[in-house]
C-alpha positions in Angstrom: 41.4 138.2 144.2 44.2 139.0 147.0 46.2 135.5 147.9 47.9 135.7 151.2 51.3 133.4 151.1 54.1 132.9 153.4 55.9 135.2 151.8 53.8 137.9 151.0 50.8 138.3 148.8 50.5 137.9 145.2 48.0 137.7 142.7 47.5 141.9 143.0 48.1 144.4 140.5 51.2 147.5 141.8 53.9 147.3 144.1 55.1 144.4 146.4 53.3 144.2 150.0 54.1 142.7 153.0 52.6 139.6 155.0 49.7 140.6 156.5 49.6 141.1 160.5 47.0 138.7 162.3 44.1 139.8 161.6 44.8 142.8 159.7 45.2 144.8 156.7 48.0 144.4 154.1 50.4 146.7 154.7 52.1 148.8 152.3 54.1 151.5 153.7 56.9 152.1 156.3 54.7 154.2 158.1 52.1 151.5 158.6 54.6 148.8 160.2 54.6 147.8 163.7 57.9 147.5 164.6 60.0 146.9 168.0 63.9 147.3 168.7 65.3 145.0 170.9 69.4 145.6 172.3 71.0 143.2 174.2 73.5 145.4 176.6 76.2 144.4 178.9 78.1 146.9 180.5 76.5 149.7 177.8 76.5 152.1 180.2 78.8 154.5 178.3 77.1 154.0 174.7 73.5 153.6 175.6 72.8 157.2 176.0 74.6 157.8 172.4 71.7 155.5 170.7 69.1 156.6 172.7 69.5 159.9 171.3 69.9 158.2 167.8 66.2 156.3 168.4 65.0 159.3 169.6 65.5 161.3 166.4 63.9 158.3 164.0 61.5 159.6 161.6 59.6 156.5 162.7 59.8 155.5 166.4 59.6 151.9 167.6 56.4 150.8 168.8 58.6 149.5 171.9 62.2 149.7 172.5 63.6 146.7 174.6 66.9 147.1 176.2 67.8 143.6 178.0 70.3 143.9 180.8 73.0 140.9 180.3 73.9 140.6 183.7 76.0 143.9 183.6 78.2 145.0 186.3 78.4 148.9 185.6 75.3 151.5 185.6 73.6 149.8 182.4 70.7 149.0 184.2 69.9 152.6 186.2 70.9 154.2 182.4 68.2 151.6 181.0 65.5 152.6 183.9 66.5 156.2 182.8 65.4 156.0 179.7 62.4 154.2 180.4 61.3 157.3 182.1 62.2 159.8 179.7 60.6 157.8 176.9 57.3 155.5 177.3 58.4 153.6 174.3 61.6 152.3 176.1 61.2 149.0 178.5 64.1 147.6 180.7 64.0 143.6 180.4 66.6 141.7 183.2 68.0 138.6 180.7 68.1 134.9 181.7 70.8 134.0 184.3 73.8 133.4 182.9 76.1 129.7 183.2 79.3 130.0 185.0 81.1 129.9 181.5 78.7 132.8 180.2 78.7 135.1 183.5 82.7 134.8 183.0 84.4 137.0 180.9 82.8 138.7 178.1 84.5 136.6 175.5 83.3 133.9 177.1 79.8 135.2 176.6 80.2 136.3 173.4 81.4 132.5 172.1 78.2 131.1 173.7 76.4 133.7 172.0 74.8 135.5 175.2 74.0 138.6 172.8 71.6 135.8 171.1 70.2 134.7 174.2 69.5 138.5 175.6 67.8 139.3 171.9 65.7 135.7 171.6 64.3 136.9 175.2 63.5 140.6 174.6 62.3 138.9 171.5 59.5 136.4 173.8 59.2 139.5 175.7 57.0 141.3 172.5 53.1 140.2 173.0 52.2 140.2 170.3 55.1 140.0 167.7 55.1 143.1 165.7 55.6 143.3 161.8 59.2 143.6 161.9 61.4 142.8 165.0 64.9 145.2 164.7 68.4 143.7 167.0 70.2 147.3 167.3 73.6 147.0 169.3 74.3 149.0 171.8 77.2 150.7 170.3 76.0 151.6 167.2 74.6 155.0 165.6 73.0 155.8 162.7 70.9 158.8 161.0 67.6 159.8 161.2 65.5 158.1 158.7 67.9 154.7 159.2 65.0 152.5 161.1 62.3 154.1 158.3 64.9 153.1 155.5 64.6 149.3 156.5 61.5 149.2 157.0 60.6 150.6 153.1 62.9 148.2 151.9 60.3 145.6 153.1 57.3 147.4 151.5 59.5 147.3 148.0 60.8 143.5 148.0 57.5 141.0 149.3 60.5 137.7 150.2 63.0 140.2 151.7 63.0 138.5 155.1 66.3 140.5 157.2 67.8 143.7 156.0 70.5 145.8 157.9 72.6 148.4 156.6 76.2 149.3 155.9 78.9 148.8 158.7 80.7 152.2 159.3 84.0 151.8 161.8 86.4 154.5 162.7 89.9 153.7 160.9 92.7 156.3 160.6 90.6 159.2 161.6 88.0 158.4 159.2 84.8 156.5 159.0 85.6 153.6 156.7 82.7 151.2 155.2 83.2 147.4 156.2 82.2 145.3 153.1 80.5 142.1 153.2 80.4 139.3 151.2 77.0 137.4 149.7 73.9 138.3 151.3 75.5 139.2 154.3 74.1 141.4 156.7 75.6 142.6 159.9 74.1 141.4 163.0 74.7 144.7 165.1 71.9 146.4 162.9 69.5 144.5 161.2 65.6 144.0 160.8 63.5 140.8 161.1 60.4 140.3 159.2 58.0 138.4 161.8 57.5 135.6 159.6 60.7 135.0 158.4 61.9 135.4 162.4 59.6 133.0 163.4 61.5 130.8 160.6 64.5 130.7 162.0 63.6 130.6 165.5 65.6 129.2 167.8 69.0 131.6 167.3 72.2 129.1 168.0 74.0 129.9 171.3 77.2 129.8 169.5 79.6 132.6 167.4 78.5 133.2 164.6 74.2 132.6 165.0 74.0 135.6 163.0 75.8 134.1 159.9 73.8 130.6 160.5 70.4 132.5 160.8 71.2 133.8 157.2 71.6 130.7 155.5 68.5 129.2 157.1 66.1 132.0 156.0 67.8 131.5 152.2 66.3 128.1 152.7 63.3 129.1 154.0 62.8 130.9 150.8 63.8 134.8 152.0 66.0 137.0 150.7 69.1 139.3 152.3 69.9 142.1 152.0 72.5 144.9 153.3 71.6 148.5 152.3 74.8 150.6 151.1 73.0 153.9 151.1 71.7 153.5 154.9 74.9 153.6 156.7 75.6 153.1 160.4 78.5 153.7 162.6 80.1 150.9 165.0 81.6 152.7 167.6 83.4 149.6 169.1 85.7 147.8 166.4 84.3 144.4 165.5 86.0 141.9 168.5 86.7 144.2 170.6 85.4 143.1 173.5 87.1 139.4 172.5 90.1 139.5 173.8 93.7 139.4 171.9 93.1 139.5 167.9 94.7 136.0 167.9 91.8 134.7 170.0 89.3 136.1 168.3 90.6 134.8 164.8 90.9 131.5 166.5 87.5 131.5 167.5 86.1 132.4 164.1 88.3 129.5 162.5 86.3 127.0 165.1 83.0 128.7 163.8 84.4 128.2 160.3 84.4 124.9 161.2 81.1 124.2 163.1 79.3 126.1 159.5 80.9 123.8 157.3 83.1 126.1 155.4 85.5 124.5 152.4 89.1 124.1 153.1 90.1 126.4 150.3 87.6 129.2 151.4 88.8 129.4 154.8 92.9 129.4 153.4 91.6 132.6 151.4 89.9 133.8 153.4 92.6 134.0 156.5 95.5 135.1 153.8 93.1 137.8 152.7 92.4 138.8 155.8 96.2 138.7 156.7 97.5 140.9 154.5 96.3 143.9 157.2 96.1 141.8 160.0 98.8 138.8 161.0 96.9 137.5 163.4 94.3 136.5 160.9 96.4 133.3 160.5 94.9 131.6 163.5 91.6 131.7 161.7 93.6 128.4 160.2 94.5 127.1 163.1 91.2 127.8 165.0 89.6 125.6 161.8 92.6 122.8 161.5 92.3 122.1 165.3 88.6 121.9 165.2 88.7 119.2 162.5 91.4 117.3 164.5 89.9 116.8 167.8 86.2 116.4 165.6 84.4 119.1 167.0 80.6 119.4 166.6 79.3 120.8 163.1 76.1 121.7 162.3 73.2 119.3 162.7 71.1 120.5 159.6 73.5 119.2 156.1 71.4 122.0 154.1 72.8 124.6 156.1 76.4 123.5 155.5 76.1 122.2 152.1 74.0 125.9 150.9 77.7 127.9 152.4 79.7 125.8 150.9 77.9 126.3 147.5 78.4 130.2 148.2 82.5 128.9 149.1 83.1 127.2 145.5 86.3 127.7 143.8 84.4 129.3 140.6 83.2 131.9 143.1 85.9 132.9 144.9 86.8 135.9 142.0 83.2 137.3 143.0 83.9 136.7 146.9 87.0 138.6 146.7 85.8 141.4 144.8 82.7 141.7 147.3 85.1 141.9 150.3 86.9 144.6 148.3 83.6 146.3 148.0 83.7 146.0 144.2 80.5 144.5 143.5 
């Protein structure tokens, strides 16, 4: 007898399967998978034509590909009714209206988490919710069986609930990988299994919601995963768009903080971090000033306490070696 459970379905002889759509079959292959991509874009205008073309050449193609305009001020939106045409697949959402912090700046919008906002509504936008819901930046690339590669890792792990691949960015000439740490996975390229994205529904409108995200699926009871032999390439350095490199280690220090990170994992982290860039320092003073003026932390204790079990001084050997890409 087949028993359907949260997480998958078990009492059947063979290979893992997935959850069940509503009102369907099991399904068991990549090829069987409804799945929709969802980029939040402001000011894309020069990279969405490069992924386009990437989507385009996917062994599998999305059921639907929504593009949701961020309030941008160059061509995104004509590029994103452009595509539309050209592909009936592609869909132009307009996002919510911005505060007057958020429609600022883009650093500003970025440390409200606009990109979270723009992907939670192309997310509402999907009636009904396929099997697996895919964030894909706007400035990223990535081969042509990338999309079909994360949607087989589903079909071969029933509790894996997000899976993205391997961070490529441009370093010296050369595409260098940018390892992770834990069950990271990057948030410019990663897949959502419905159920486990109806877990951790609603994203935080904060830095770092796709960090948080993580930790609350791992208590749901779903795994993580990032896939080192599907690759993709980030053709806009990480923080970028955030303003001086000071800043934007500032800003991750006051994240740091609002997780719950350890003292001592957030000294290592900085000095590792440091060593090739200075200005990782004011990851420290992003976190110390955060603690003095008693900022806001996270308002669920498991979410803090499970990172700061991942932050012990036992593992910080494994952490190091992980960031090294030495796992």
């Amino acid at each position: 007898m087949v028993r359907h459970t949260a997480r998958g379905v078990t009492g059947v002889e063979g290979p893992p399967y997935l959850v069940a759509p509503a009102g369907g079959d099991v399904v068991s292959s990549a090829a069987r998978l409804s799945y929709a991509l969802v980029t939040p874009a402001r000011d894309e205008a020069e990279h969405l034509p490069r992924l386009a073309r990437a989507v385009a050449a996917q062994t599998v193609l999305p059921d639907v590909w929504v593009i949701v305009d961020d309030g941008s001020a160059d061509s995104t939106r004509a590029v994103a009714q452009r595509l539309a045409v050209e592909h009936p697949w592609v869909r132009l959402l307009h996002g919510p209206p911005p505060s007057p912090v958020e429609s600022g700046p883009i650093a500003f919008g970025r440390r409200t988490g606009r990109d979270s906002v723009a992907f939670q509504a192309g997310v509402a936008s999907l009636d009904p919710l396929p099997d697996v819901v895919m964030k894909v930046d706007a400035d990223v690339t990535f081969a042509s069986d990338f999309l079909e590669t994360l949607l087989t890792a589903f079909g071969q792990q029933a509790s894996l609930g997000i899976v993205g691949g391997t961070c490529l960015e441009l370093t010296g000439g050369a595409w260098t990988e940018r390892h992770v740490t834990g069950a990271h996975v990057w948030g410019a390229a990663r897949a959502y299994r419905r159920a486990c994205l109806e877990d951790v529904l609603p994203l935080e409108r904060r830095l770092s919601w796709d960090g948080i995200d993580l930790v609350q699926a791992d208590l749901a009871g779903w795994s993580t995963r990032t896939l080192r032999d599907a690759p993709f390439r980030h053709h806009r350095t990480e923080g970028a768009r955030d303003g001086a490199r000071a800043r934007v280690w500032f800003a991750q220090g006051w994240s740091a903080w609002y997780m719950g990170y350890r003292p001592t994992y957030v000294l290592a982290r900085a000095l590792h971090r440091a060593w090739r860039d200075p200005a990782a320092l004011a990851l420290l003073w992003g976190y110390v000033r955060s603690a003095l003026v008693r900022d806001a932390r996270h308002p669920e204790p498991a979410v803090r306490e499970a990172l700061r079990q991942h932050q012990r001084l036992r593992s910080l050997p494994l952490r190091l070696r992980e960031a090294l890409g030495r796992r």
